[in-house]
N, C-alpha and C positions, 0 to 999 in steps of 0.2 A: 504494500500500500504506500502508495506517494507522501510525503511530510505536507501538513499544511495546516489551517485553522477549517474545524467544522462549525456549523451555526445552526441552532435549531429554536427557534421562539415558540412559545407555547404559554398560555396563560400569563403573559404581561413579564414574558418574564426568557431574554434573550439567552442562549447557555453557547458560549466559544468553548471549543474543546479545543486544547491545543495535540498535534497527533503526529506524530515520531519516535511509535512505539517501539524503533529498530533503535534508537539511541535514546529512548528515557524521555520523549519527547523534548531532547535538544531542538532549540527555535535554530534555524535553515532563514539565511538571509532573506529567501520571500518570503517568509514566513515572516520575518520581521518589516518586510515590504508591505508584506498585504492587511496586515493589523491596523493602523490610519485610516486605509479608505474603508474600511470594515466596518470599524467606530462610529463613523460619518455616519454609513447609511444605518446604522440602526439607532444612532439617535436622532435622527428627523423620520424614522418611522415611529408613529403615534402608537398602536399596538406594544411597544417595549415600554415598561415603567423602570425595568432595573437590568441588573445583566451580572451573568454568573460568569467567570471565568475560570476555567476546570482543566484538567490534563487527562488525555485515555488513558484507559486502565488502571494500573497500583502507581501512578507517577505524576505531578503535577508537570513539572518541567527543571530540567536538569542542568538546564541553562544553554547559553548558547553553542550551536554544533560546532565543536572543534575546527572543522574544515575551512568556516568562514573567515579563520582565522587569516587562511591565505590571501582573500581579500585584504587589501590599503586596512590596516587596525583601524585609523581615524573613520572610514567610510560603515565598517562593522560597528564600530562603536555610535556610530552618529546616526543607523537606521535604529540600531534598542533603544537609544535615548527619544527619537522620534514618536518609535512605540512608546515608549514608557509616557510618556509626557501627554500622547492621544491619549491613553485611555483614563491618565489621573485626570482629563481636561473632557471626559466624559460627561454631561451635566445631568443623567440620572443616575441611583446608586447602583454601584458596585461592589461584587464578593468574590473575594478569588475562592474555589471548596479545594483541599488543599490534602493530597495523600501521595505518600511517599517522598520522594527525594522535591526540594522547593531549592535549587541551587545556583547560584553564580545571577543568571537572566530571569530564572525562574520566581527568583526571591525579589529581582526590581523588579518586575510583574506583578506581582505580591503584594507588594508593597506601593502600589504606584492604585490599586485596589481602594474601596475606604473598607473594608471589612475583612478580617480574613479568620474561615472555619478551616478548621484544621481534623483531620484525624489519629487517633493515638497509631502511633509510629513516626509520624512526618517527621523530617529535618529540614533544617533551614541552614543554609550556609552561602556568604559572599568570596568570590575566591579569586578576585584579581592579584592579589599577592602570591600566588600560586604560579601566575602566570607574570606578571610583571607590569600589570595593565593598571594607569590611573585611574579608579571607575569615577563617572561621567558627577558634576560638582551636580546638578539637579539631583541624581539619583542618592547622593551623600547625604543630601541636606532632607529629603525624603524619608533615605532611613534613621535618621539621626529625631526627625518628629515621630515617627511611627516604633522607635525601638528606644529610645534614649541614645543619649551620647554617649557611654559608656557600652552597651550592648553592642552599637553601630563601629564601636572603635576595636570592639574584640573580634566582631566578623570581618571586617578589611584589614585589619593589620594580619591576622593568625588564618583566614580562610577555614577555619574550622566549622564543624558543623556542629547545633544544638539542635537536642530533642525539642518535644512541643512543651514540654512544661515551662521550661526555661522560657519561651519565645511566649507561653501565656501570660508569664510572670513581666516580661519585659515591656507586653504592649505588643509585640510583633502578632501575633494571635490572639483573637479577640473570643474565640471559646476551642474545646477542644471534645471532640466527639468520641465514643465508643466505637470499635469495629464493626463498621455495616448501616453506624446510626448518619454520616456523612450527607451523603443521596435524599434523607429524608427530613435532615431538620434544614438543610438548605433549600430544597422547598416547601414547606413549613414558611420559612422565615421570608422566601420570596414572594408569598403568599400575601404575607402580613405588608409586605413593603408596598404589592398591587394594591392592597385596600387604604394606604391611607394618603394624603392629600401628597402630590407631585408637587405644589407649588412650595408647601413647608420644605419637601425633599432639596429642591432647585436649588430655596435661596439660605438652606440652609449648610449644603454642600460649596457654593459657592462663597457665602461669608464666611464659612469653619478655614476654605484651603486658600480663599484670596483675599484675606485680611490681612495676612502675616507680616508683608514688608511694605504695605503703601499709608501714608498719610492719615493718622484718624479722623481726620475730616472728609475722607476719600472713603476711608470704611463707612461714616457717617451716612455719606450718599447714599451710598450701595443699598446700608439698611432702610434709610429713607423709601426708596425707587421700592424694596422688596414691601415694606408694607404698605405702600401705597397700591402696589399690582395686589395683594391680598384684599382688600379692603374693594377694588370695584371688579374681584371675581366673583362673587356670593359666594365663595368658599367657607370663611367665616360663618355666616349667616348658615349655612348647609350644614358646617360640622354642630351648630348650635344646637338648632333643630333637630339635628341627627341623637345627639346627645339626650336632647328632654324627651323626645318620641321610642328612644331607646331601640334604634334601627343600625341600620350600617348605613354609614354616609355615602352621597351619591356625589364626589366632587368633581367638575367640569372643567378645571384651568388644565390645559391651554383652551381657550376656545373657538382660537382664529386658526 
């Protein structure tokens, strides 16, 4: 079977498999090529509220396929960060489900994610020091919020790998699943994401990850413009109503 990304939406709810089950599902330069226009079209498709990103079989991904190595480093290194940076720049939520090896590309993938379930086994390891590679200053400062500064200094300097406890401990994992229970609380929980308001998701995905370095006054806006779009969705007024009639809310943003 040829390497590449599978896509399958179903119930609000987009699932990328990543598939190179001949190398642990190593990402393959198109692979990393074709991740960007991927993202695109399924966030301007209305049908997706969130989106899973998974690896075939017992393996997340292993990181990237050694070969591409032959490739200019700066041009390998400059389509992952590409990928990486499309899919944190996703504007509905993201959950990488996360079994067996999460390594090298696997883990900026991971991590570039806002959610990551994990199952007991997984490891997680950054391993440019293995190889001699400066990993990319976006994806440092990525894992350095999502793992601490200290976690993020022990995977780049040592390239080792931690179990899932450690990485729940650390913030790198945000729960950790039983064997076989993976598959079902991730949709479970994908479930839970379809049913509640997109608009909260948007503007809250986008002040949580684009407030960090601009101006509080800048931030200021931002929350200004988000609850102002709330306020003439009837979303508010929906989840109210929804609330005292003791129903499931029926929210409508976007509308146009």
């Amino acid at each position: 079977m040829e390497p590449g990304l599978k896509t399958h939406v179903s119930d609000g709810t987009a699932t990328v498999t990543i598939s190179n089950t001949g190398k642990r599902n190593a990402m393959t330069v198109p692979m990393w090529r074709e991740l960007p226009p991927l993202l695109a079209r399924l966030a301007a498709d209305r049908a997706v509220r969130s989106l899973v990103l998974t690896g075939e079989g017992g393996t997340f991904c292993a990181g990237a396929d050694i070969g591409s190595l032959r490739d200019p480093a700066d041009e390998s290194q400059g389509l992952a960060a590409a990928a990486e940076e499309a899919l944190a720049a996703f504007p509905k939520p993201t959950l990488a489900a996360i079994r067996g090896y999460c390594v090298g590309g696997g883990t900026q993938l991971a991590a570039a994610c806002d959610l990551r379930f994990a199952e007991e086994g997984a490891l997680f390891g950054v391993t440019p020091a293995k190889l001699g590679v400066a990993y990319p200053a976006g994806a440092t400062r990525r894992l350095v919020r999502v793992a601490g500064l200290s976690t993020a200094k022990y995977l780049l300097f040592s390239g080792e790998l931690i179990d899932c406890a450690r990485a729940l401990r650390t913030g790198l994992v945000d729960e950790v699943l039983a064997d076989g229970e993976l598959g079902k609380r991730v949709a479970e929980f994908s479930a839970v994401l379809a049913s509640r308001s997109l608009l909260t998701q948007t503007a809250a995905k986008e002040l949580a990850d684009g407030t960090w370095d601009v101006p509080p006054a800048e931030a200021a806006e931002r929350g200004a413009h988000w609850a102002a779009q709330a306020r003439a969705s009837g979303d508010i007024a929906e989840g109210a109503a929804a609330f005292l009639e003791r129903r499931a809310p029926r929210f409508t943003w976007p509308t146009d």
